[in-house]
C-alpha positions as CSV (number, residue, x, y, z in Angstrom):
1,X,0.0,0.0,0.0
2,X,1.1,3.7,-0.9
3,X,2.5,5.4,2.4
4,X,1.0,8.4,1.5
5,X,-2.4,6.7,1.1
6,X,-2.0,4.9,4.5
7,X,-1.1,7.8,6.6
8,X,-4.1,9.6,5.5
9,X,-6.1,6.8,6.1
10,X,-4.5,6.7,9.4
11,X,-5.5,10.6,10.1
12,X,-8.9,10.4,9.0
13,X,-10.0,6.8,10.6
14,X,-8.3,9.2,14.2
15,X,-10.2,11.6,13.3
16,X,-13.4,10.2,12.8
17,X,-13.2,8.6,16.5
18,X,-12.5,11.2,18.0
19,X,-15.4,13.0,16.7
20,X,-17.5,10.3,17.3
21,X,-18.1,11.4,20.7
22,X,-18.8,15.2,20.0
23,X,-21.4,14.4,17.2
24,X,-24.8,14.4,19.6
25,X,-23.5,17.6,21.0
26,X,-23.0,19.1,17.6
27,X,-26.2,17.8,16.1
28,X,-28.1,19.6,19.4
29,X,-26.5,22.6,19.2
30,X,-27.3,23.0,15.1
31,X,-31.1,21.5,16.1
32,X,-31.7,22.5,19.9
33,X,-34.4,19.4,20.5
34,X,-33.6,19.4,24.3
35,X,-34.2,22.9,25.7
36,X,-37.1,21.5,27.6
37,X,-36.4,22.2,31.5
38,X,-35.9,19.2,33.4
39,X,-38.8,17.6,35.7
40,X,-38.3,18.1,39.3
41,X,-39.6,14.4,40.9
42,X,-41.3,16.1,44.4
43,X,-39.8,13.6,46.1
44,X,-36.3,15.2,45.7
45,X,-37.4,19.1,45.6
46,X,-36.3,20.1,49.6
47,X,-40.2,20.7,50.3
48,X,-39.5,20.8,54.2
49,X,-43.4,19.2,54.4
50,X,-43.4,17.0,52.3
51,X,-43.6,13.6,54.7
52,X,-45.9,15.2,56.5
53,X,-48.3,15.7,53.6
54,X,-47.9,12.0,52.3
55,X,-48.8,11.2,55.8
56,X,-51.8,12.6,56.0
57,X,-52.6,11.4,52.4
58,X,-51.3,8.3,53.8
59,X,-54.3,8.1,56.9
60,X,-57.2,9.5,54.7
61,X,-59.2,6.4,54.6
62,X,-58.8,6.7,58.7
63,X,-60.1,9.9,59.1
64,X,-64.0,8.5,59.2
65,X,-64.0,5.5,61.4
66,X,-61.9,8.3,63.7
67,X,-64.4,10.7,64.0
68,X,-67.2,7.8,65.0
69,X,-64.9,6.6,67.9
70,X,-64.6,10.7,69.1
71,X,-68.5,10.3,69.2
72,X,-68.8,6.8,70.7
73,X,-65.5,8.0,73.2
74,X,-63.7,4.4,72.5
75,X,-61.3,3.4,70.8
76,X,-60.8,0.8,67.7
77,X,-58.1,-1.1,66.4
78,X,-57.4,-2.7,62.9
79,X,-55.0,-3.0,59.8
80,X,-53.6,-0.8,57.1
81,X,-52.7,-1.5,53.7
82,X,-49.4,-3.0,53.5
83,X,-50.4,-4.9,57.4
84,X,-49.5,-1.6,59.3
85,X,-51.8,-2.1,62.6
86,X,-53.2,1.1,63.5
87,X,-55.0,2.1,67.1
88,X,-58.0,5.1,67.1
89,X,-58.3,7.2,70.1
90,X,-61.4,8.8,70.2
91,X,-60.6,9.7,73.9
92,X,-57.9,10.5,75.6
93,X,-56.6,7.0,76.5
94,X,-53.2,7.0,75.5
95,X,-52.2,4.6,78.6
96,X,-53.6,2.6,76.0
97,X,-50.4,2.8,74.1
98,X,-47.8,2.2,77.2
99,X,-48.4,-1.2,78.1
100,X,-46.3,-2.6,81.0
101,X,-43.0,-1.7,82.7
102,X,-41.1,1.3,82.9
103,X,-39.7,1.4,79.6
104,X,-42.1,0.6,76.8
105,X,-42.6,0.6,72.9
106,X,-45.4,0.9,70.6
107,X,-45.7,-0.9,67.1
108,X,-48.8,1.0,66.0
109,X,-49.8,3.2,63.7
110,X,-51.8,5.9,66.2
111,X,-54.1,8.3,65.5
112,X,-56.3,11.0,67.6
113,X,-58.9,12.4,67.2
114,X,-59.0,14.5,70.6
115,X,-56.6,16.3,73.0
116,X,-53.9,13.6,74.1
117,X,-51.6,13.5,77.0
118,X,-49.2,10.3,76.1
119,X,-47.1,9.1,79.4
120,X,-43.3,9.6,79.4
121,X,-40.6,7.4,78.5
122,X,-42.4,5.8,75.5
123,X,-40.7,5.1,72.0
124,X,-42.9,5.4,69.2
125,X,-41.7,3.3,65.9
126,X,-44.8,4.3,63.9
127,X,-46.1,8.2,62.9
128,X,-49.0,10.1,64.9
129,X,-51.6,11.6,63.7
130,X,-53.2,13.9,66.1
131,X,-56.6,16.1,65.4
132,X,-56.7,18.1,68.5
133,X,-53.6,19.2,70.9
134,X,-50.5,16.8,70.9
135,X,-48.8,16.3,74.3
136,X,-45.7,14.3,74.8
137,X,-44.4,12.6,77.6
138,X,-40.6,13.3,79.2
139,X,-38.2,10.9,77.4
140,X,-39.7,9.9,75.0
141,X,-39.3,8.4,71.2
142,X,-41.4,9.7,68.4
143,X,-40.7,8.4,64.7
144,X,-42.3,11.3,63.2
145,X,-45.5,12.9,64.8
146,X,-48.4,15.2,62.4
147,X,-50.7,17.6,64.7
148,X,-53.7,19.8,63.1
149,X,-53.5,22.0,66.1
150,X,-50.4,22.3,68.8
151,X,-47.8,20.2,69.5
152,X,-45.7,20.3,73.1
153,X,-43.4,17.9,73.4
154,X,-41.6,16.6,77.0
155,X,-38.1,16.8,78.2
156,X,-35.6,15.3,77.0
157,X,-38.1,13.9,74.1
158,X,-36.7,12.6,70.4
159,X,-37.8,13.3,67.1
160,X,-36.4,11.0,64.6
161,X,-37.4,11.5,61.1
162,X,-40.2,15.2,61.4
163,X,-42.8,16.7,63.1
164,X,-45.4,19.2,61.5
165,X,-47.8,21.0,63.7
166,X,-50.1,23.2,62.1
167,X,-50.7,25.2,65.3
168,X,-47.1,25.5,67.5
169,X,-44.7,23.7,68.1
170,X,-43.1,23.2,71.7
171,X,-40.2,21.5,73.1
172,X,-38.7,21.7,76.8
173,X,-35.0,21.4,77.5
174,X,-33.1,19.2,75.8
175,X,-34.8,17.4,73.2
176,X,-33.5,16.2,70.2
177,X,-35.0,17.5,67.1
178,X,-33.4,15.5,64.0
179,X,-34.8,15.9,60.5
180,X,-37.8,18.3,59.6
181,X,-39.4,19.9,61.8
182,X,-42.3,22.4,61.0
183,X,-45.3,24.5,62.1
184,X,-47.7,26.8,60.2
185,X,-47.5,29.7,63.4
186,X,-44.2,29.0,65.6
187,X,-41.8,27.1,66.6
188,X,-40.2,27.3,70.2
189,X,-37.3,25.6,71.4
190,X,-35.9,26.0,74.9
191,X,-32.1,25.7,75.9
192,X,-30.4,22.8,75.2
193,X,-32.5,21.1,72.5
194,X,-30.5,20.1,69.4
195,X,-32.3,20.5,65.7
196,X,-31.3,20.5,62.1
197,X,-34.0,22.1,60.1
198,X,-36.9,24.1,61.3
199,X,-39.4,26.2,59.0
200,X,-42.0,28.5,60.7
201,X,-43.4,32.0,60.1
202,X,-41.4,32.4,63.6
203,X,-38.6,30.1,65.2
204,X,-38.6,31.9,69.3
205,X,-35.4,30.3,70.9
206,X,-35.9,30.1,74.9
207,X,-38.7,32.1,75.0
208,X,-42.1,32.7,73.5
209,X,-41.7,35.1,70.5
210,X,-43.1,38.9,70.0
211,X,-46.3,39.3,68.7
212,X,-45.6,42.5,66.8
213,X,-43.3,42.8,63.7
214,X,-39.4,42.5,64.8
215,X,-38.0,44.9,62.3
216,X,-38.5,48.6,63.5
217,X,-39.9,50.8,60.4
218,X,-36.3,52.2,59.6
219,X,-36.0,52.9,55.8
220,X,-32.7,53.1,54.2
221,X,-32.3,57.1,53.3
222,X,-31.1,55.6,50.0
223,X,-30.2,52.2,48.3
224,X,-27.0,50.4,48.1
225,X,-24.2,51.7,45.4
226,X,-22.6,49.3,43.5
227,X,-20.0,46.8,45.6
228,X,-16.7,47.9,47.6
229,X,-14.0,45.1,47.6
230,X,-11.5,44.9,50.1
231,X,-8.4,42.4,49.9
232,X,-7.9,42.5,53.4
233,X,-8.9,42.3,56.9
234,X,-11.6,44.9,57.3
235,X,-12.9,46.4,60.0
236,X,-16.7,48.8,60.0
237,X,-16.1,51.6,63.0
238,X,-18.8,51.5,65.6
239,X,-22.3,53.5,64.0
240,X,-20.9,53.7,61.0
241,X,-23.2,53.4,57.9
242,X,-22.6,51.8,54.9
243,X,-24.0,52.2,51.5
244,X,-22.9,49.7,49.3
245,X,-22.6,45.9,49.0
246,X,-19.5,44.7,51.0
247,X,-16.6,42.0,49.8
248,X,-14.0,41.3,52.1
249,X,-11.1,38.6,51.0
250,X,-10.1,38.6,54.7
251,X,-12.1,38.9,57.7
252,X,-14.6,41.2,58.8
253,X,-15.6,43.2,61.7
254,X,-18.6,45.3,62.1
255,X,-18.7,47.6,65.1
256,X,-21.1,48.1,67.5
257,X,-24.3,49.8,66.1
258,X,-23.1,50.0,62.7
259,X,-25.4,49.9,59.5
260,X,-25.3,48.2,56.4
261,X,-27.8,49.2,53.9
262,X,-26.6,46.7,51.4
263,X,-25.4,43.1,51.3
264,X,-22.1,41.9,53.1
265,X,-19.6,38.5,52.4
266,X,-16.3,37.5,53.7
267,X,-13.7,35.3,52.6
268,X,-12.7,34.8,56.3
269,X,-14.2,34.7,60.0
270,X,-17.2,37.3,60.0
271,X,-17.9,39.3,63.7
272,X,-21.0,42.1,64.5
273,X,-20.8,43.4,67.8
274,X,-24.3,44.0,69.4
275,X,-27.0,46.6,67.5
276,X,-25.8,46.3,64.1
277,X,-27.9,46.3,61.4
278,X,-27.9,44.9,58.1
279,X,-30.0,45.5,55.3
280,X,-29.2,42.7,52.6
281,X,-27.8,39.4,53.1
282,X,-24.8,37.9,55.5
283,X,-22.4,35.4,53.6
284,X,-19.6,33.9,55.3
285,X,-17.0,31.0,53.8
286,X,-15.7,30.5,56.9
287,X,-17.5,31.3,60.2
288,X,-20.1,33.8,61.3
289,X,-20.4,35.1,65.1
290,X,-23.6,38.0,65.5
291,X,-23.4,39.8,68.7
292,X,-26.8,40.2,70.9
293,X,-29.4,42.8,69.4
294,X,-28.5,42.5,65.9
295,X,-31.3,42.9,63.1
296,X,-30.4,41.3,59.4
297,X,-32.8,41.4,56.9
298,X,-31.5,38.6,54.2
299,X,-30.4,35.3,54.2
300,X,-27.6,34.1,57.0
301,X,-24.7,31.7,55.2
302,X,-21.3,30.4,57.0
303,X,-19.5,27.9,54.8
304,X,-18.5,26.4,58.6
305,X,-19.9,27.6,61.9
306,X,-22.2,30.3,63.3
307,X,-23.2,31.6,66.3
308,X,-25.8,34.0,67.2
309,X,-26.7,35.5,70.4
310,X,-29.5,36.4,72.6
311,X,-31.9,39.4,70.9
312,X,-30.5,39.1,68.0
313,X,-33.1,38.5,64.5
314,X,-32.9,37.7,61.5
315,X,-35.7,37.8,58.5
316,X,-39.7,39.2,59.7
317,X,-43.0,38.2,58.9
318,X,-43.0,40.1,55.7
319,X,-40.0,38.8,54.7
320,X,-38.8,35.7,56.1
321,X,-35.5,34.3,55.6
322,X,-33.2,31.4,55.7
323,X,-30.5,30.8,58.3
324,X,-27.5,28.4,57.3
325,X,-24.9,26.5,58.1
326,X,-23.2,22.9,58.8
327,X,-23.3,24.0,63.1
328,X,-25.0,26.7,64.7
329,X,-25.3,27.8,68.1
330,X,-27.9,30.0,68.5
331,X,-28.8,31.7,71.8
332,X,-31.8,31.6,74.2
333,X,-33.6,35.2,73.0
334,X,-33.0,34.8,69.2
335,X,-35.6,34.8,66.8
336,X,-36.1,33.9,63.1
337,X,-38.4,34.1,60.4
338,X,-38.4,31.8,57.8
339,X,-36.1,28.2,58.0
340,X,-33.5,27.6,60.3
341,X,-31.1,24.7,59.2
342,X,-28.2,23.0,60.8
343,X,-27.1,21.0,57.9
344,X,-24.9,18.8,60.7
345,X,-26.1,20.2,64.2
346,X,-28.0,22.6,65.7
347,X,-28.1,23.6,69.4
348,X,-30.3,26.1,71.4
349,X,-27.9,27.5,74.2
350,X,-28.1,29.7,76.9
351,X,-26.8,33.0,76.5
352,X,-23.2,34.7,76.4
């Protein structure tokens, strides 16, 4: 064979396999078939309700012999699809559930359809559905619990997989909150309960939360200008006020009763000192510490850690907001708007 006719051979046979791969790309970009957004499976979408809707989809066919044992006042037991065993309370007879001995366990599906005080130390390893107010003994073990009005939960109590109340939801002292936990008014935790992510209109840490809007009726006496980057440490005086966005490559400290009428992120650790104000958003890729009495409007991100202390809020009715980060500490007097989530740990502690 002619060398000449091999080697060209040789180039194009390359050539053609290495375009090979490239040719569906080509042919979309001359044709552009595929610019359809992709489908978002619900399942997958971060809706923080989402178990707790399927649950209650889940107990429909429940709901009507429920309401007869509320008007007969007994109780009725039977089986789900899939053999789940289920027990109706249509009183409050939740020694019912207890059994014997000091520490106990319940394998049933439970619903109520009245105010229920359960007994402490009891571990729940199937969901709750309660109609009226949901009350949970000290130390004890709930799977995952769904109230249509308020939920209180013991001492010391566990969450494993979510709660949703549609009234409030209240823990005491240290309970552990893992997963979802939601309410449709408030959500109050006291000191020393651990969570991960809340969602609420209002999340009151320690203490019940204010009835009136957080955010004082301060407006801005004009917006934000453009961005000021610093490639340094920088440092806000005490009742300065800022217009602009904010980009620091170092760290960042914010004096007492300073203002920021725009958005602020650091490269490095982040610090406000008490009263400081902040109109936009607070981003952080390494930690975030907010002194007591603070007020930020926008979203709260640390790449690592974050603490806040006591007074200090973040987001309003009007606007709620998310809070962020792998741990947060987050004092006993805080108060957010919006969703609260501790993507390793969260912990309610007592103040500074």
């Amino acid at each position: 064979m002619n060398p000449l006719l091999a080697t060209t051979l040789l180039i194009f046979v390359a050539g053609v396999l290495v375009a090979l791969p490239l040719l569906p790309a080509l042919i979309e970009l001359h044709l552009k078939q595929d610019a359809q957004p992709l489908a978002v499976i619900q399942q997958h979408a971060g809706e923080i309700r989402y178990f707790s809707d399927g649950f209650r989809t889940y107990i429909a066919s429940l709901l009507k012999p429920l309401q007869e044992c509320v008007a007969r006042g007994n109780t009725a037991r039977g089986t789900m699809p899939g053999n789940e065993q289920y027990l109706l309370l249509g009183t409050n007879s939740a020694r019912l559930v207890s059994g014997s001995g000091k520490a106990s366990a319940c394998q049933l599906v439970v619903a109520a359809g009245v105010d229920v005080i359960f007994p402490k130390g009891i571990t729940f390893a199937k969901e709750i559905y309660s109609a009226g107010k949901f009350t949970g003994g000290e130390k004890s073990v709930f799977r995952a619990v769904l109230g249509e009005k308020d939920i209180q939960l013991g001492q010391g109590s566990t969450v494993v997989r979510w709660a949703h109340a549609v009234g409030a939801f209240r823990a005491e002292q240290d309970c552990d909150l893992y997963g979802r936990i939601s309410s449709d008014r408030e959500i109050h935790l006291k000191s020393g309960c651990a969570f991960q992510r809340l969602n609420a209109p209002r999340i009151a840490l320690g203490r019940e939360g204010v009835d009136s809007e957080v955010l004082p009726d301060i407006a801005p006496s004009s917006p934000p200008v453009g961005r000021r980057l610093f490639d340094e440490d920088l440092e806000i005086l005490p009742g300065e006020i800022v217009y602009a966005n904010i980009v620091s490559r170092g760290k960042l400290h914010v004096g007492r009763g300073a203002r920021l009428l725009g958005s602020v992120k650091s490269h490095k650790h982040m610090v406000l000192d008490a009263g400081v104000r902040v109109e936009g958003a607070l981003v952080s890729a390494s930690t975030i510490r907010i002194g007591p009495d603070c007020m930020i409007s926008g979203p709260v991100i640390a790449e690592h850690e974050m603490y806040i202390e006591k007074g200090t809020s973040c987001g309003s009715f009007r606007a709620p907001t998310t809070v962020s980060a792998p741990t947060i500490q987050i004092a006993e007097g805080a108060t957010v708007f919006g969703t609260l989530w501790a993507r390793t740990e969260g912990q309610v502690v007592s103040p500074a």
